[in-house]
N, C-alpha and C positions, 0 to 999 in steps of 0.2 A: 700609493700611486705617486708617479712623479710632479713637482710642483710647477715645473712647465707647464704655458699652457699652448694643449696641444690638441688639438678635434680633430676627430675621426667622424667622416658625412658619409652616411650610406644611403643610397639612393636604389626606386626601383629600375630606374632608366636612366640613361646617361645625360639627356637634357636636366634630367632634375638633379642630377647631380655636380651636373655645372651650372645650374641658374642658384644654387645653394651657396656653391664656392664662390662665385663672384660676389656676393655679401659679404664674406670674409674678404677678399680682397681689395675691395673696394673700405674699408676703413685699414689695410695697412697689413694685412696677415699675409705672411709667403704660401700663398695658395695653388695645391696641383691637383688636376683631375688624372688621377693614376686610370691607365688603361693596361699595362702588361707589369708584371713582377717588377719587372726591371726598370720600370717605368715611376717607381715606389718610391720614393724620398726616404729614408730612415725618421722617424719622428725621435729627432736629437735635436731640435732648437725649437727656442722659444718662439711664440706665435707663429707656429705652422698648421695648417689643415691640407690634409688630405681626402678629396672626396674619391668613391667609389663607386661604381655603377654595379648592382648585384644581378641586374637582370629579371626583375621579378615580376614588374607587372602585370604579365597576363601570366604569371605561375600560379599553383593551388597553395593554400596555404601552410603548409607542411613544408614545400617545400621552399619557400620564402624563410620559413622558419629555420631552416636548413642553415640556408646559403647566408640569412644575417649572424645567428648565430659564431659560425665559422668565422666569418671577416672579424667581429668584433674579437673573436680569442684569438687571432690572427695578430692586430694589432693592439696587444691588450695592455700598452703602454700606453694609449691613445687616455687625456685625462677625458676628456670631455666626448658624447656619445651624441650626434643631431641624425635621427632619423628623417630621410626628405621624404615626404609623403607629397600626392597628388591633393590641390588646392582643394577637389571635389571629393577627394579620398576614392581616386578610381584606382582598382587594382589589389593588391594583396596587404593593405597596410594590416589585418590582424593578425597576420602571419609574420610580418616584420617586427609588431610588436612583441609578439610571444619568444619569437627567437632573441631578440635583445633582449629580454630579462632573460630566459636562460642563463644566456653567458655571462650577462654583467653580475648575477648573483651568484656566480660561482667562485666570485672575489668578493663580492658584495652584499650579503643575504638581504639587504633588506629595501633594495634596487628595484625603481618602476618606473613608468613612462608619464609624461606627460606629454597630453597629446590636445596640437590648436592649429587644425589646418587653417586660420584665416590666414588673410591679404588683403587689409583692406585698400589699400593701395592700388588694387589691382578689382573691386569691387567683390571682393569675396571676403565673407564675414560667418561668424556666430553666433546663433542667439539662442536662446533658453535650449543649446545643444541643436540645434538646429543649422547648417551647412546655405545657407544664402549667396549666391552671384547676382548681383546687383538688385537684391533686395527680396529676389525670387526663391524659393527652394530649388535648391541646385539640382536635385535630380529630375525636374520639368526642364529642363535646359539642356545643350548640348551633352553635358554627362549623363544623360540616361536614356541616349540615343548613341552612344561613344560602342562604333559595332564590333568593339573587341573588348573593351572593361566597363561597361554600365555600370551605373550605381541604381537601383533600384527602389530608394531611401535618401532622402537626407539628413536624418537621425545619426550622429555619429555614433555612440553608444548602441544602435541597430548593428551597425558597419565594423565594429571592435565588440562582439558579444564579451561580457561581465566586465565591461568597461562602467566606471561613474560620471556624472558628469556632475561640474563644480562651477556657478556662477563666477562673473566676473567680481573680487572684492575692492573696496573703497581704496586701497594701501597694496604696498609691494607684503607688507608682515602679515594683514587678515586674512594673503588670500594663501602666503604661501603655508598658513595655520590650518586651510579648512583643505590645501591640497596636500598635507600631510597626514590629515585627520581621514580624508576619503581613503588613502593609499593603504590604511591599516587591512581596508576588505579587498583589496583591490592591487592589480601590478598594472592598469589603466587607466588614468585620470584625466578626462577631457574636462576642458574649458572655455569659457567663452569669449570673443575677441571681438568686436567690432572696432576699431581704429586704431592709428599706430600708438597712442600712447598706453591705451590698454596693452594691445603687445609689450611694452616695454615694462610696463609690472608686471607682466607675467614673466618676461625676462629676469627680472628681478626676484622674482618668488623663486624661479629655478634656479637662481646664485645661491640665495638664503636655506635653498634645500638641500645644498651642496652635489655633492659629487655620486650620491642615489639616486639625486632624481634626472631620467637620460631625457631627451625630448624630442618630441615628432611633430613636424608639421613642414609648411611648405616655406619659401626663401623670404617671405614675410617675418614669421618667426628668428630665422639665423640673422637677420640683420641685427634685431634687438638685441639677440645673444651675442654676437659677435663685437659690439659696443660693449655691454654688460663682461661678459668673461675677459675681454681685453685689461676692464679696469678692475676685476676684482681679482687680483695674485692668490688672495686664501681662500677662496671662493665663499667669502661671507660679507655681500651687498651692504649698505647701507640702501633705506629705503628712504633719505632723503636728498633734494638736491634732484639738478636736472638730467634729463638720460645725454649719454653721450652721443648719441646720435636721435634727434626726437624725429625724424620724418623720412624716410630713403629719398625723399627730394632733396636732401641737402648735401648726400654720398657722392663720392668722385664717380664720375663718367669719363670713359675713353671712346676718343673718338679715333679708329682705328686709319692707318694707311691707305692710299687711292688706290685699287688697282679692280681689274676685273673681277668682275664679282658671278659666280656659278650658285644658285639657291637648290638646294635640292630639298624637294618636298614629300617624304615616306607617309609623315601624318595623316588619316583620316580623320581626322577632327573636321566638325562644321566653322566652326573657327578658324582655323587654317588654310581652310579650301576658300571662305569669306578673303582672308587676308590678300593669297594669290587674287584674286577676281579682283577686289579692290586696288592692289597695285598695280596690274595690267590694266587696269582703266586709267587709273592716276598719269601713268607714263609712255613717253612716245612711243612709235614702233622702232624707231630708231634708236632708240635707249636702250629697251626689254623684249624679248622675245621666250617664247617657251615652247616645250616639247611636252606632250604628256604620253605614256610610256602606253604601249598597248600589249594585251597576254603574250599573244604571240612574241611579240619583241622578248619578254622576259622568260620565254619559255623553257629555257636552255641558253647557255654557255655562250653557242656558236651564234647563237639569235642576238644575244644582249650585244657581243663583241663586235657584230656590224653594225647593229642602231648606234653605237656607239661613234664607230668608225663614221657613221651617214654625219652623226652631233659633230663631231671634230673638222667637218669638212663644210658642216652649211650652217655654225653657229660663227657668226660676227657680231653679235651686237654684243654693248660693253657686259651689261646683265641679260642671261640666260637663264630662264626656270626650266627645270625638267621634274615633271610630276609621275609620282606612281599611279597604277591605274586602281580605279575603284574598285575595294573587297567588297562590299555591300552588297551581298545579294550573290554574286558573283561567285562563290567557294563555300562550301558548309564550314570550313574549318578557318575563318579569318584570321587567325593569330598565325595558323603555321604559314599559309598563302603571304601574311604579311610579311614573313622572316626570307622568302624567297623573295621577295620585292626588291626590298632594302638589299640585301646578297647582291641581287642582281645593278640596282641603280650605284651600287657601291663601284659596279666595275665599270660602271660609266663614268665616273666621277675619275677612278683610276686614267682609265683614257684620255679624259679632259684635261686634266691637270700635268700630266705626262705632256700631253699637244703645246702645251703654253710654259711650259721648261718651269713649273711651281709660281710662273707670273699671275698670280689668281688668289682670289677671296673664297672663301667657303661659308654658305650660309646653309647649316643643316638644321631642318624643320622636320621632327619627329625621333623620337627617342631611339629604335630600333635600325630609322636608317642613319644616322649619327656613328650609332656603336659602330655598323657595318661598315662605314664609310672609311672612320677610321682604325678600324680591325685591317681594312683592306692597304689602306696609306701605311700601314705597319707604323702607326703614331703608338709611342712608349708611355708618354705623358701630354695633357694639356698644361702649360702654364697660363693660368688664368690671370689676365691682367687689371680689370676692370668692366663696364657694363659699357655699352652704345647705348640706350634707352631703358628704362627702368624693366631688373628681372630679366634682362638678354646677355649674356655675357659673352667677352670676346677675349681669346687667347693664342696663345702659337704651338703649335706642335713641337715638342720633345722628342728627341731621338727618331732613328728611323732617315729614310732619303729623303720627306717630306719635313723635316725640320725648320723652322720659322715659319711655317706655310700660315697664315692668319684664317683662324676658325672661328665662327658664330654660332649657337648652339641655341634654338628655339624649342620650347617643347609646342606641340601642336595646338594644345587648346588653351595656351597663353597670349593673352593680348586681347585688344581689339580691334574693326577693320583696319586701321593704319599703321598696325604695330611694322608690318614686314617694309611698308613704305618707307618710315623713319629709318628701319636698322640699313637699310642701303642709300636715305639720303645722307648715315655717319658714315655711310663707305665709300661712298664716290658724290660726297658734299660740291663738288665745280658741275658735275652733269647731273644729281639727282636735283641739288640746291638744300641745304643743312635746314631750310624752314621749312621742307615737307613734314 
């Protein structure tokens, strides 16, 4: 394989796969979130990542297995392999995992995963295999009420069947000896994380394992890596001496351009719909206002294309939310109901940003209406440039009419109440004020 280093991030949604790339770019990596062919960098230079949204979240796992599979032979120049997995492991991560080994053993016979969705940064943790948000089993918590990808379990080894799992070890060499030693029974080896410097030996352990062992977890993980792989060229760590980045509190922040700012909100996450509530209290009427989307309006074409027309005519305030309407309850089949939401808010968005000649901000909050949004903008690539607040990344549109347009990319059930308030007091820091 080539000695560049060069990561390939596949993701099952397009928010995770730009809150992945922003950790690469935020220490210095030429980072793109590819959206159309063309939109693709060639991986010909050093320190570049390319991440990719495969679309899989609410897929079966066959066909996750599919669709990763494909990308990785796709890019199979790509030295380095980061699966972004869901923090709670909602969605199709066994199916992600079984497809990357496929491919990567088809150059590589003896290629497996290592898999550590923590964050603890973000209060999501490991323990004796066990998936904890703020101390709780994550699946009593918003992910196991999430009315399109439950987790049912927090057992990750449940969640990845004939996966092992492998305590946290003392050293970067004990642990990457007993993650080499599991892998003999095994193309899954989960382990345990509770804080950032634990992640940074495990970082470490995957340098030391070289270029077999691929890894899955959430943007928690890629920062370590992203430090780690930057300084080791042969891909063989030393395990002493300090991490090059020991905390993502210490990672560069961008604080993006003043302009209008439009939030659109696809996610049903409890968390998400927390965050809107929270920041319409936080701010004036005169500041923020919102629309929330009703069936009817989204029913069709000609429905959307007036609510739309109605938004362009009796939205003035600086930030505007416009929300999708509740699937809960409301549709037997939430995920396809969800793909028409997104579709449809997508062309709202189109409208909106058309009205204000691209003078506007985008803050898209949910993976599905993201992809939509910018499937509809005909955006080629994000150039990811750095983070607003920890794990929210912010970029410009590549190619397409909508080119520089500045995007923020939220997945739904990251953050906590204040998350959405902060990413627009970095957007319009003179009217929100930078110390919300």
């Amino acid at each position: 394989m080539s000695h560049a280093r060069q990561v390939l991030v596949l993701a099952d949604d397009i928010t995770g796969a730009n809150d992945t790339a922003v950790q690469f770019a935020r220490l210095g990596w030429s980072t793109y979130l590819a959206l159309t062919a063309g939109g693709m960098p060639a991986l010909d230079e050093d320190q570049v990542v390319v991440a990719r949204s495969l679309g899989t979240r609410a897929a079966d796992a066959e066909t996750a297995a599919n669709r990763t599979e494909a990308a990785i032979a796709e890019h199979g120049r790509a030295r380095h392999v980061y699966l972004k997995i869901d923090s709670t492991m909602r969605g199709s991560v066994a199916g992600q995992v079984a497809g990357a080994v496929r491919a990567r053993r088809a150059s590589e016979p003896n290629s497996f995963v290592v898999l550590c969705p923590a964050y603890p940064a973000m209060g999501r943790t490991v323990h004796d295999g066990e998936m904890r948000v703020a101390g709780e089993p994550a699946h009593r918590g918003p992910a196991g009420r999430d009315p399109i990808t439950p987790i049912s379990t927090s057992q990750v080894t449940a969640l990845v069947p004939g996966s092992v799992s492998v305590s946290m070890g003392p050293d970067a060499g004990t642990l990457a000896t007993s993650i080499g030693r599991a892998a003999r029974t095994t193309t899954c080896v989960a382990v345990d994380a509770e804080s950032d410097l634990e992640l940074d030996r495990l970082a470490q352990a995957i340098v030391l394992l070289g270029e077999r062992a691929m890894a899955a977890g959430s943007a928690g993980l890629a920062l370590a890596l992203a430090a780690r792989w930057a300084s080791a060229p042969d891909d063989r760590g030393s395990d002493s001496g300090a991490p090059a980045v020991s905390s993502p509190a210490v990672a560069r922040q961008t604080r993006a351009a003043e302009l209008p700012t439009l939030v659109v909100v696809t996610s049903q996450h409890q968390v998400a719909l927390e965050q809107v509530q929270a920041t319409l209290g936080a701010l004036p009427p005169s500041l923020i206002s919102s629309s929330r989307a009703a069936w009817d309006y989204v029913a069709t074409d000609d429905a959307t294309r007036r609510w739309a027309q109605d938004l362009v005519v009796s939205t003035s305030s600086p930030i505007h939310v416009v929300l999708a309407p509740p699937l809960e309850g409301a549709h037997p089949d939430a995920a396809s109901a969800g793909r028409v939401v997104a579709r449809a808010l997508a062309m709202v968005v189109d409208e909106l940003v058309s009205a204000r000649s691209n003078d506007v901000a985008l803050v898209l909050v949910g993976g599905d209406g993201a992809s939509a949004v910018l499937d509809r903008l005909r955006a080629e690539a994000l150039h990811v440039t750095g983070a607003l607040v920890e794990g929210v990344p912010v970029g410009t549109i590549v190619g397409g009419p909508r080119a520089g347009l500045t995007v923020v990319t939220k997945a739904g059930g990251f953050g906590d109440a204040t998350t959405l308030t902060q990413i627009l007091s970095k957007l319009n820091p003179t009217l929100v004020g930078a110390d919300q």
